[in-house]
C-alpha positions as CSV (number, residue, x, y, z in Angstrom):
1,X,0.0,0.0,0.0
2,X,0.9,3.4,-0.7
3,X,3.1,5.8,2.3
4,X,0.0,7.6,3.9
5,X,-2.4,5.2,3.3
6,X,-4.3,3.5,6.4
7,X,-6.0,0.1,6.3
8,X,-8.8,-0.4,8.8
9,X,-12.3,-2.8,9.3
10,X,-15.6,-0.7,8.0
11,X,-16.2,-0.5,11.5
12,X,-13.2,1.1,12.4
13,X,-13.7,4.3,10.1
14,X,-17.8,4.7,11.1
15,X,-19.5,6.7,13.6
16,X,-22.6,4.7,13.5
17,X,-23.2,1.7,11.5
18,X,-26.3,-0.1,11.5
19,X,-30.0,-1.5,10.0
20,X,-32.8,0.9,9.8
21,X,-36.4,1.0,11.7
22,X,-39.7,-2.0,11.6
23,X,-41.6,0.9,10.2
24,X,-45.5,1.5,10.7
25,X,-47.0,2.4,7.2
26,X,-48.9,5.5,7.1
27,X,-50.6,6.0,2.9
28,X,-49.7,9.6,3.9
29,X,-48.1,11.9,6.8
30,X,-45.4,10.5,8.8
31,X,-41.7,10.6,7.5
32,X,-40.4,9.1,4.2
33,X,-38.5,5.6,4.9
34,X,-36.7,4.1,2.1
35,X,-36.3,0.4,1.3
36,X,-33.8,-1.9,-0.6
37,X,-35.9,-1.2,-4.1
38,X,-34.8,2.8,-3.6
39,X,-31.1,1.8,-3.9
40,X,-30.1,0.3,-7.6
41,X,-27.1,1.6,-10.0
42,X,-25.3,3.5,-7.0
43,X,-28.0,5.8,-6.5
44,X,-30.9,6.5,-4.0
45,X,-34.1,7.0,-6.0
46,X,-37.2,8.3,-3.5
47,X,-39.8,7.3,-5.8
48,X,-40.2,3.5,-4.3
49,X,-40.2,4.9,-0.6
50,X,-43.2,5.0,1.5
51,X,-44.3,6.7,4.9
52,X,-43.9,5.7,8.7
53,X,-46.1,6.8,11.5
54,X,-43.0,8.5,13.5
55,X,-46.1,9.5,15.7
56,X,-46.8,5.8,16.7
57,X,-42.9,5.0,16.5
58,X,-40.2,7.5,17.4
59,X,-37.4,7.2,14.8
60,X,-34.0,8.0,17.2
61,X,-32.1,10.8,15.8
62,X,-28.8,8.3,14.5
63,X,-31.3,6.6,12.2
64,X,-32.3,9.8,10.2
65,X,-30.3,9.7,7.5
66,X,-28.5,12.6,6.0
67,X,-25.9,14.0,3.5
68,X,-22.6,11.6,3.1
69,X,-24.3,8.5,4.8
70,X,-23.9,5.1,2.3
71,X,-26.6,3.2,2.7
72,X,-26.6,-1.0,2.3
73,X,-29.2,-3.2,1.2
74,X,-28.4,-6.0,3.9
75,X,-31.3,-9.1,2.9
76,X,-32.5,-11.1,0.0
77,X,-30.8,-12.3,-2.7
78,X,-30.5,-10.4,-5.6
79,X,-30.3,-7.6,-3.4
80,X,-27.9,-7.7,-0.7
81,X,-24.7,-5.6,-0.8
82,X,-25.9,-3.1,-3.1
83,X,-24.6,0.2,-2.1
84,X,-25.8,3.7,-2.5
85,X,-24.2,7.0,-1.0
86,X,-26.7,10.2,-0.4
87,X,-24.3,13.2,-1.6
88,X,-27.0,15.6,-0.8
89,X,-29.3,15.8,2.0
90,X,-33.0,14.3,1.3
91,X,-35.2,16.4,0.9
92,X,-37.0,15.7,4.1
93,X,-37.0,13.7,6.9
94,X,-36.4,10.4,6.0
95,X,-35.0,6.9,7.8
96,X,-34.7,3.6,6.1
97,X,-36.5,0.3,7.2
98,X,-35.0,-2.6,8.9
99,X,-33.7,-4.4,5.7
100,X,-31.1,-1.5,5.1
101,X,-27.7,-0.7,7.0
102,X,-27.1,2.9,7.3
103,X,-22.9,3.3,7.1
104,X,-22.1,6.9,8.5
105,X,-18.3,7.8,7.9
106,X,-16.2,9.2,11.4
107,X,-16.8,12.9,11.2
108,X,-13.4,14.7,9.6
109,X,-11.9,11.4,8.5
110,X,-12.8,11.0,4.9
111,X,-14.0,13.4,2.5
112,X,-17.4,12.8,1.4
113,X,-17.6,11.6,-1.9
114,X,-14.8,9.2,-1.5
115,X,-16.2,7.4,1.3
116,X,-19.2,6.6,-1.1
117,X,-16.6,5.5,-3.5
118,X,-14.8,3.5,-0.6
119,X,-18.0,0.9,-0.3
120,X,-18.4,0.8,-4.5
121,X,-15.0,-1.2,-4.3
122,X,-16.2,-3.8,-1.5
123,X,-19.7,-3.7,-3.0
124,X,-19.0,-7.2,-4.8
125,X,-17.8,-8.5,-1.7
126,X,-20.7,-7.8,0.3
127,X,-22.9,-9.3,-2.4
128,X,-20.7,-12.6,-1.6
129,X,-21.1,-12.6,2.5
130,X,-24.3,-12.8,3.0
131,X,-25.7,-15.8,5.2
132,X,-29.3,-17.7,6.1
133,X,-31.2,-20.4,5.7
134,X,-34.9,-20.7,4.5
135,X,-34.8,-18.8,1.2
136,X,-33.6,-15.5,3.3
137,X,-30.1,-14.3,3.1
138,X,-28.6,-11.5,5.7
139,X,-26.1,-9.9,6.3
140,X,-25.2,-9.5,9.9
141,X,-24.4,-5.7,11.3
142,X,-21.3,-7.3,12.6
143,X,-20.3,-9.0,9.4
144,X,-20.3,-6.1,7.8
145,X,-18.5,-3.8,10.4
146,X,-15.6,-6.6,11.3
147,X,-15.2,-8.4,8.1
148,X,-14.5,-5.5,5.0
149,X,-11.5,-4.0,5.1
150,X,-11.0,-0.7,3.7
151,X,-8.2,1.4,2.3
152,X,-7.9,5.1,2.0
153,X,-5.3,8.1,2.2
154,X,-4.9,9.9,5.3
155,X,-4.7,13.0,3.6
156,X,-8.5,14.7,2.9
157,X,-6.8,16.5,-0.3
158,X,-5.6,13.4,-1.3
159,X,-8.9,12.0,-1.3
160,X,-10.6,14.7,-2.9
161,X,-8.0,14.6,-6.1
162,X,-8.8,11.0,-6.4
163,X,-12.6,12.0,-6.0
164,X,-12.1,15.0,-9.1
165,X,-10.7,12.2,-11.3
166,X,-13.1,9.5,-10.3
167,X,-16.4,11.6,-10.9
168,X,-14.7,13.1,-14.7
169,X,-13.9,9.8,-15.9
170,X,-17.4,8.1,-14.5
171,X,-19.1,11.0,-15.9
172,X,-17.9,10.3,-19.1
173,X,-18.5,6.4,-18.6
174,X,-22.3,6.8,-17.9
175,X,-22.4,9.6,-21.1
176,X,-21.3,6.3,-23.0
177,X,-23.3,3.7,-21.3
178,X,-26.3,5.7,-22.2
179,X,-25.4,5.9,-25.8
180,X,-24.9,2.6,-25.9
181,X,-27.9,1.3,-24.3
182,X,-30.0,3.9,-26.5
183,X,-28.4,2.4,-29.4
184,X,-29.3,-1.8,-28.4
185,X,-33.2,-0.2,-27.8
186,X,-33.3,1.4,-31.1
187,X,-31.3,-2.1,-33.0
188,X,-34.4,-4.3,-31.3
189,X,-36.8,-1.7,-32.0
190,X,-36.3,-1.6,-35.6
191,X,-36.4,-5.3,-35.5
192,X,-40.1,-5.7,-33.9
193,X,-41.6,-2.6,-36.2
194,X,-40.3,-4.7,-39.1
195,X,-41.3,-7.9,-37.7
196,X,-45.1,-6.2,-37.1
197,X,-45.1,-4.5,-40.5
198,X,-45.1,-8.3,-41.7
199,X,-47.7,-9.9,-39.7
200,X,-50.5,-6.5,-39.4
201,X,-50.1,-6.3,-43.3
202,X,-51.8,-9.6,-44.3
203,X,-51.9,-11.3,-47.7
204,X,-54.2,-13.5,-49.7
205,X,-54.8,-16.9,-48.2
206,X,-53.6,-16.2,-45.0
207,X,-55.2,-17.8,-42.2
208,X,-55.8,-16.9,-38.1
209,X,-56.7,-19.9,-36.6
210,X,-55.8,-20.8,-32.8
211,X,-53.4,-23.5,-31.7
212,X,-56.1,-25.7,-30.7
213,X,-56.8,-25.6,-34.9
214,X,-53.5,-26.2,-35.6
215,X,-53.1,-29.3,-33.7
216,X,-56.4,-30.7,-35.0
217,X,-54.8,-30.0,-38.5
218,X,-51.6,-31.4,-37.7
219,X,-49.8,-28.7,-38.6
220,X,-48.5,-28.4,-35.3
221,X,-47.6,-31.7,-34.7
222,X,-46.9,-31.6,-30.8
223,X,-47.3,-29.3,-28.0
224,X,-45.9,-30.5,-24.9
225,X,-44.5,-28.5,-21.5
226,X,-42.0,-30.1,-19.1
227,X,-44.3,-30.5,-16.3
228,X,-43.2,-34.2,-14.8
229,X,-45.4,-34.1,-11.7
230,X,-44.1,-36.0,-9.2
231,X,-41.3,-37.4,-11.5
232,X,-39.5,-34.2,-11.3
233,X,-35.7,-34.7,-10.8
234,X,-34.6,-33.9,-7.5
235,X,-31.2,-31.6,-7.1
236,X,-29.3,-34.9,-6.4
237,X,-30.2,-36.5,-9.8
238,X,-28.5,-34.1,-11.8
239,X,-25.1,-34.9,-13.1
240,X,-22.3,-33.6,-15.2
241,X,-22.8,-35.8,-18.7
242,X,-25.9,-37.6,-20.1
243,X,-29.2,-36.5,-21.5
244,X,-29.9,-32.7,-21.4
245,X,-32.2,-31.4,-19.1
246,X,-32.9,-27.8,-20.0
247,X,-35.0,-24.5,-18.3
248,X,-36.5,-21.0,-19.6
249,X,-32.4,-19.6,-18.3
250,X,-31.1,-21.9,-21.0
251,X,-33.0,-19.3,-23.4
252,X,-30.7,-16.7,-24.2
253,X,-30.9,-14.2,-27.3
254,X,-33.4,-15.9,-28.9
255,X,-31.1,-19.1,-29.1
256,X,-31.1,-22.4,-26.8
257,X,-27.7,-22.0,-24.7
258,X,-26.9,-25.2,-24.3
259,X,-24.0,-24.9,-22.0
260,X,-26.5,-24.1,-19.1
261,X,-28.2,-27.4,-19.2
262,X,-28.5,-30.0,-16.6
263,X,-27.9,-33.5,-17.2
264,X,-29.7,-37.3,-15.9
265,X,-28.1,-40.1,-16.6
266,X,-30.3,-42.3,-19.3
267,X,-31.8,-44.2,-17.1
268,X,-33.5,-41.5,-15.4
269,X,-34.4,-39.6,-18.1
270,X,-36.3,-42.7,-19.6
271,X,-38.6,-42.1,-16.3
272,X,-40.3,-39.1,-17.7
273,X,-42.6,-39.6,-20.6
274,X,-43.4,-35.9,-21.9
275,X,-41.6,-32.7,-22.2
276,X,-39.3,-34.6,-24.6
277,X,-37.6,-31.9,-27.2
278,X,-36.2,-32.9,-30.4
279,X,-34.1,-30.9,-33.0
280,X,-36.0,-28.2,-35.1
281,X,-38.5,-27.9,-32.4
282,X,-39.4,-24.3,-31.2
283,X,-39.6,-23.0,-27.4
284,X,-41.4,-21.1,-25.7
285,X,-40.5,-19.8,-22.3
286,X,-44.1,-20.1,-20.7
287,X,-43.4,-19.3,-17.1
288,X,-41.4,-17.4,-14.4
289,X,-39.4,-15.8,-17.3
290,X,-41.8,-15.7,-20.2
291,X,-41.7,-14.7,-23.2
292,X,-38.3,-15.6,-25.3
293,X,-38.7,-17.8,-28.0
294,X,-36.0,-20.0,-29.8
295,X,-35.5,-23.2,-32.3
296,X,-33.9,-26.0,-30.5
297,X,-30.4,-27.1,-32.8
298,X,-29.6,-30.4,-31.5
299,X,-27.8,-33.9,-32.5
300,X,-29.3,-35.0,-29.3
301,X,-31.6,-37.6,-29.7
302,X,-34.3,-36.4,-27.5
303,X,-33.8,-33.3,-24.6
304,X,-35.5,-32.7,-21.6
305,X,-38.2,-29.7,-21.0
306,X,-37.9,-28.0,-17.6
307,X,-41.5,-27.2,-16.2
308,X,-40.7,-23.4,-17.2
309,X,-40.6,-24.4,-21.1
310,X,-43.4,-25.6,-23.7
311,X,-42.3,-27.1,-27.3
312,X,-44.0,-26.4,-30.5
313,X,-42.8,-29.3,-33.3
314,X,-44.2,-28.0,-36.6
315,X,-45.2,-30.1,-39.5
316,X,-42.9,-28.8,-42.0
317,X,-45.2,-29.4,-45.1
318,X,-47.3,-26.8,-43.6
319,X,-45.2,-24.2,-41.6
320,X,-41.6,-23.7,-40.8
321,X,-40.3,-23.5,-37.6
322,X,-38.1,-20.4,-38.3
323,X,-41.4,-18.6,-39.4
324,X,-43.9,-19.5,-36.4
325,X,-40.5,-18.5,-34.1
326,X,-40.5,-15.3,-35.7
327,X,-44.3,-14.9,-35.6
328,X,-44.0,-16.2,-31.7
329,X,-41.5,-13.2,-31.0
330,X,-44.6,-10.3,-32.5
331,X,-46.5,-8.4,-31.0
332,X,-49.8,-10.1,-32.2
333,X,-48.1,-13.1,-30.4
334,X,-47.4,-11.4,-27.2
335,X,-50.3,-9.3,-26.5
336,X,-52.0,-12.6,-26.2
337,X,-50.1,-14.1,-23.2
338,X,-49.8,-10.4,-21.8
339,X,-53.4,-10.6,-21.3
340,X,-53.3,-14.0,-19.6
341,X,-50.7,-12.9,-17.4
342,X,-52.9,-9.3,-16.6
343,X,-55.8,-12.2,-14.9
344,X,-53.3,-13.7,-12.9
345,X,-50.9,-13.3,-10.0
346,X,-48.4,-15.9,-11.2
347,X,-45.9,-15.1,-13.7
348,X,-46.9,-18.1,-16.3
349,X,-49.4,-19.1,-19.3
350,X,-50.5,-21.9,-19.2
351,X,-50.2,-24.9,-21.6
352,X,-53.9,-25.2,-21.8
353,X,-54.3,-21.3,-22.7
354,X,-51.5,-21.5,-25.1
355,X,-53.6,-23.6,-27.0
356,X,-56.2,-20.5,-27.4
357,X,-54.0,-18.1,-28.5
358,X,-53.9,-17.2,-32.6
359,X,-51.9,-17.7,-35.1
360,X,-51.3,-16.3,-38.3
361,X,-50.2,-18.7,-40.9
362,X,-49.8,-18.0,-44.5
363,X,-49.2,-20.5,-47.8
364,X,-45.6,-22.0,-47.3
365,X,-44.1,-20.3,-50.3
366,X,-44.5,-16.9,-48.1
367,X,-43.4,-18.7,-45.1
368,X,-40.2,-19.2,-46.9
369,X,-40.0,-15.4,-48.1
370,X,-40.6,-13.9,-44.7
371,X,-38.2,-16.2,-43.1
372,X,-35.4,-15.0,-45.6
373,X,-36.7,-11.2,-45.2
374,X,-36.6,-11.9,-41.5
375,X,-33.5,-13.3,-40.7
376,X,-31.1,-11.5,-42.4
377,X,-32.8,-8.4,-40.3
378,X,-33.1,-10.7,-37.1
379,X,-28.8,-11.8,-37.7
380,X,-28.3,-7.7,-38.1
381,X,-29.9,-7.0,-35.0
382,X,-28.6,-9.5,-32.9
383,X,-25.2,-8.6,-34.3
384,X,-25.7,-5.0,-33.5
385,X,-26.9,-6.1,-30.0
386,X,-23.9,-7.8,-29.3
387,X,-21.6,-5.4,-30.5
388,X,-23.2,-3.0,-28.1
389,X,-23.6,-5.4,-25.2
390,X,-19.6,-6.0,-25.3
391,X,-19.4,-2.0,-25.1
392,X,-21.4,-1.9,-21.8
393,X,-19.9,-5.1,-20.2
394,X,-16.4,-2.8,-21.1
395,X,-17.4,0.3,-20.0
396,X,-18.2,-1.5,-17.0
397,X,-14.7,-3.2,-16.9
398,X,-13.1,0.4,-17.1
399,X,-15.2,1.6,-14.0
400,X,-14.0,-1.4,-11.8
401,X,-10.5,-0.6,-13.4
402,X,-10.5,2.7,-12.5
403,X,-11.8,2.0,-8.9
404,X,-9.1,-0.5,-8.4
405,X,-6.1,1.9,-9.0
406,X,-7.8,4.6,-7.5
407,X,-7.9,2.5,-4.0
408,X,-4.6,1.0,-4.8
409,X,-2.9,4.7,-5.3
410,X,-2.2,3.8,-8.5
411,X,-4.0,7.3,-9.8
């Protein structure tokens, strides 16, 4: 470390250090108490909060937060160890509940904004210590207080330099980030108002007809979810080669990423009798995540459907795969589960209301025209996406770069 820098525990370098109040919700009056969905991206948004009767519950002086505080979301995965620092005071009275730590800095110690900075570089590691059982992870006061180390410079000058250069160059990094995330919205954008300029404008000899039709047709051939009932495979059954056992995660880009997949040994896998994938088939990510779409390439004889996935096997002499993926990804397609999913509290359509929804189906010589119009857009976009996914995920290399010399005195 460099001359003049100290190491010390969080607790060490904090004049008060600890989780927030049980509040008791008021729909209006009391104080404004923030919660773990008020701290994302480094930043403390207000608009989730809600209000506490401080009336029916004092709130104690330490646990009104103010300017400089750095505030921890200390439960639930997902969510634990995300940091936020207030650099200006809220705008009123305001605590946090019980599921957030409030970190307050020593008085004359640090200067403001590196302190914030300070618990960005251990955020990852906080994410990583958290402990429970039951579904519920924490993390303990004292965890948090005894077991992050932290490094700074003595001198407040010092710390306000490495402040100047941090916020110029992160400045510039979010300018960037923005840029680039406008530019992936606008590459999938173009993508669906081509993909709905197709399917609203409808030619001669095209027909609507529900799933249910298409089945009684044979035009779809199959359409089959993974749910095995009670021969679900437990955790235990799983094992590193054999027959591939694969969930709505395995959907990624509207392709089938076969390097998630689970496996069962043959044996096992000849105990389930539906849910059964084959190559060419399309997917549909019916529940928990729904909503992605792809077309199964496999030389695997037969793979295994998860309960979160449904498969569509087409009868090629009546409609290509590639086109009902494509028509599957519309928004004629998706308004129609959105609506299912509006009636319900669970995050699913069912197999049974799958079979209601509509599809448009035109003569296969226009299949085979939309699907060449349609992919070379569809291979555009998804390269555009991925160039400009790589230019986040290194724009967000560069800021834990950065933070790293900075708190190595490297800068």
């Amino acid at each position: 470390m460099k001359n003049g820098w100290k190491t010390k525990s969080l607790g060490e370098v904090c004049s008060f250090l600890n989780r927030g109040i049980s509040p008791r919700y008021l729909e209006s009056g009391g104080i404004c108490v923030l919660n773990q969905k008020c701290i994302r991206d480094h930043r403390v948004s207000y608009e989730p909060s809600r209000r506490h009767d401080a009336q029916a519950k004092k709130v104690g002086s330490e646990r009104l937060i103010h300017a400089g505080d750095v505030l921890v979301n200390s439960t639930g995965t997902g969510t634990l160890g995300r940091v936020a620092q207030l650099r200006e005071a809220p705008p009123e009275p305001t605590t946090v509940d019980s599921h957030v730590t409030i970190v307050r800095p020593t008085p004359g110690k640090f200067y403001p904004e590196f302190f914030g900075y300070m618990l960005v570089v251990i955020e990852d590691a906080i994410k990583e210590a958290g402990e429970g059982c039951g579904g519920q992870t924490e993390l303990a006061r004292s965890a948090l207080a005894e077991k992050f180390s932290v490094h700074y410079p003595e001198s407040l000058p010092e710390q306000q330099r490495i402040v100047g250069i941090l916020d110029e160059a992160f400045e510039g990094i979010a300018i960037a980030t923005a840029n680039a995330e406008k530019n992936l919205r606008n590459a999938r954008a173009l993508f669906e108002s081509h993909l709905e300029s197709v399917f609203t404008q409808r030619g001669e000899g095209w027909d609507r007809v529900t799933l249910e039709t298409l089945l009684e047709r044979g035009w779809i051939e199959s359409h089959l979810d993974g749910n095995h009932g009670s021969d679900y495979p437990r955790k235990d059954e799983f094992i590193s080669e054999g027959v591939p056992y694969i969930s709505a995660n395995c959907l990624d880009d509207e392709r089938v990423d076969m390097t998630r997949a689970k496996y069962l040994s043959p044996s096992r896998a000849a105990l389930l009798r539906k849910g059964i994938a084959k190559d060419n088939d399309v997917l549909f990510a019916h529940n928990a995540t729904v909503g992605p779409v792809a077309i199964l390439h496999t030389d695997e004889e037969k793979v295994i459907l998860g309960t979160s996935l449904t498969y569509y096997r087409c009868n090629p002499k009546h409609i290509l795969p590639e086109y009902l993926a494509h028509y599957m990804r519309s928004f004629g397609f998706k308004s129609q589960y959105l609506q299912v999913m509006k009636q319900s509290t669970r995050n699913q359509v069912p197999i049974t209301k799958q079979r209601e929804f509509f599809h448009v189906i035109p003569p296969l010589d226009e299949q085979k025209e939309i699907v060449g119009a349609l992919d070379g857009l569809f291979e555009n976009g998804q390269r555009l996406e991925s160039i400009y996914q790589q230019t986040l995920a290194a724009l967000d290399e560069l800021k834990q770069s950065l933070l790293h010399q900075a708190f190595s005195g490297k800068l």
